[in-house]
C-alpha positions in Angstrom: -154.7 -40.5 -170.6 -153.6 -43.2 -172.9 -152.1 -46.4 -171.8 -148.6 -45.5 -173.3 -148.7 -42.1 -171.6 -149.3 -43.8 -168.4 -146.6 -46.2 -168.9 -144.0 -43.6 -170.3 -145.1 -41.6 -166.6 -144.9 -44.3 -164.7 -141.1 -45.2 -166.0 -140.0 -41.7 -165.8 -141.5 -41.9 -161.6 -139.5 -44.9 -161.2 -136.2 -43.4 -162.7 -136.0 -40.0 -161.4 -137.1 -41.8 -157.6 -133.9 -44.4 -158.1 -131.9 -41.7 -159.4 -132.7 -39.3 -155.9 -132.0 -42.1 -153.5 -129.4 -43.9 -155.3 -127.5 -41.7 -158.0 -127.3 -38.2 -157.2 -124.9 -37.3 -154.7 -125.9 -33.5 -154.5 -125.6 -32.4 -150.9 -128.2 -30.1 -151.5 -131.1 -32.5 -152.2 -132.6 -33.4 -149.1 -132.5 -37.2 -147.9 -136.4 -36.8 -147.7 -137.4 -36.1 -151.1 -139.8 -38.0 -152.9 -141.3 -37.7 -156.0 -144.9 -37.7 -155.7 -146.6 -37.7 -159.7 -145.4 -37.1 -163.4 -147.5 -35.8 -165.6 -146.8 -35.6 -169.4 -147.9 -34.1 -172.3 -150.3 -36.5 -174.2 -147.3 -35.7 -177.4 -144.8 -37.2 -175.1 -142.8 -33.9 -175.3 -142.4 -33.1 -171.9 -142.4 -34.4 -168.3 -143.6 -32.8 -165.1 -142.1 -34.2 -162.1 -143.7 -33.4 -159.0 -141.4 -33.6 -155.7 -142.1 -33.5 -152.5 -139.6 -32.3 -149.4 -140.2 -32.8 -146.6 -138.1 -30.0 -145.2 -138.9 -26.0 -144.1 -138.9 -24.2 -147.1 -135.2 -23.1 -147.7 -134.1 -26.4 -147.4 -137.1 -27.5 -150.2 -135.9 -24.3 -152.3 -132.3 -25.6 -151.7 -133.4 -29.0 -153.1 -135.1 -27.8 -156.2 -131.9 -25.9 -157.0 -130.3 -29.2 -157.2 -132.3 -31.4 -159.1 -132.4 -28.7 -161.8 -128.5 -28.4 -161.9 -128.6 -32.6 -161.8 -131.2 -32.4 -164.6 -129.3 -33.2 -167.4 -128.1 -36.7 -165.3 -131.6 -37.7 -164.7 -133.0 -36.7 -168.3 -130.0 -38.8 -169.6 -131.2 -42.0 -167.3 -134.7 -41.9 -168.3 -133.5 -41.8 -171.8 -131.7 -44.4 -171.2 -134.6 -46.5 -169.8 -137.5 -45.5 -172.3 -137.2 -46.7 -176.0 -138.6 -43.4 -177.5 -137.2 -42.0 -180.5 -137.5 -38.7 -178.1 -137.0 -38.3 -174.6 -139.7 -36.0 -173.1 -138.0 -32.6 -171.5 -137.8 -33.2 -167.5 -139.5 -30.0 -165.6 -139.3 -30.3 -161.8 -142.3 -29.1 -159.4 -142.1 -28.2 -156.3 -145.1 -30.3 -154.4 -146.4 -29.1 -151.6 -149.7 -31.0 -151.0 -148.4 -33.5 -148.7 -146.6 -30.9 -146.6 -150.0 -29.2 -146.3 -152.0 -31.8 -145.6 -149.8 -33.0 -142.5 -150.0 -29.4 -141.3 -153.8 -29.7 -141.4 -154.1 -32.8 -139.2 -151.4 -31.5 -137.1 -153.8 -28.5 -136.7 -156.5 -30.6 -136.4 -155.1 -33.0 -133.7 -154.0 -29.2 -131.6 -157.6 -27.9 -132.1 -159.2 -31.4 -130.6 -156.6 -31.5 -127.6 -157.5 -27.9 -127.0 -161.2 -28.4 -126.8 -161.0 -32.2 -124.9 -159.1 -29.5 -122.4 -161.7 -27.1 -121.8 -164.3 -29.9 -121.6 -164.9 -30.6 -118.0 -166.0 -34.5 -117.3 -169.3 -34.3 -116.4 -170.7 -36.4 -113.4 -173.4 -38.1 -115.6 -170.3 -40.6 -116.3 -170.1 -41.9 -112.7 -170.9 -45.2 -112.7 -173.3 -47.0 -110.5 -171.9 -48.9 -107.3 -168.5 -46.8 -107.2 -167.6 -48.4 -104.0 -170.9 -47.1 -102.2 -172.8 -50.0 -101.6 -171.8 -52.3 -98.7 -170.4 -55.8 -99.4 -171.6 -58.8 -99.2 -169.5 -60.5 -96.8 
């Protein structure tokens, strides 16, 4: 990816994210959205914005529906922002990769709890002079 691609991706990151927190006052995009790449097309044509909810998915479809009815806002503030003779074409992605990854260690963490359960401590860990030697005194 060139330099200028990376720059135009990184701008376009930076607006949409401002324009989520700060700008759009859509009660159906949820408070924890976050957008998580951009990708765009090495022409400069169009955008892929990948968000992420954190939400159960009707509230994440709910969310979506927003940001494409707010898309002509945001497309107009990244226009705004880049000096292109063309702004590239906003596309939003539903990203679930972050949501899946906390349901594996979620998993995870219930799997290991489960089997620290079932493991009975063994009396190999007793340590020596438990209070069975006499004292000293």
């Amino acid at each position: 990816m060139s330099y200028r691609v990376e720059r135009v991706a990184h701008v376009i990151r930076d607006v949409v994210s401002d324009a989520i927190t700060n700008r759009l006052s859509d009660p159906r995009i949820h408070r924890l959205t976050s957008v998580t790449r951009v990708e765009v097309t090495p022409d400069l044509m169009y955008a892929a914005v990948f968000v992420s909810v954190m939400a159960d998915d009707s509230v994440a479809r709910r969310t979506m529906s927003g940001l494409h009815s707010a898309r002509g806002l945001v497309q107009k503030l990244v226009a705004e922002r880049l000096d292109l003779r063309r702004c590239p074409v906003l596309r939003f992605e539903l990203d679930t990769g972050i949501k899946k990854g906390f349901e594996i260690i979620r998993e995870l963490d219930r799997l290991q709890a489960e089997r620290t359960a079932q493991t009975p401590p063994s009396s190999e860990t007793k340590l020596p002079n438990d209070g069975d030697s006499e004292s000293d005194e």
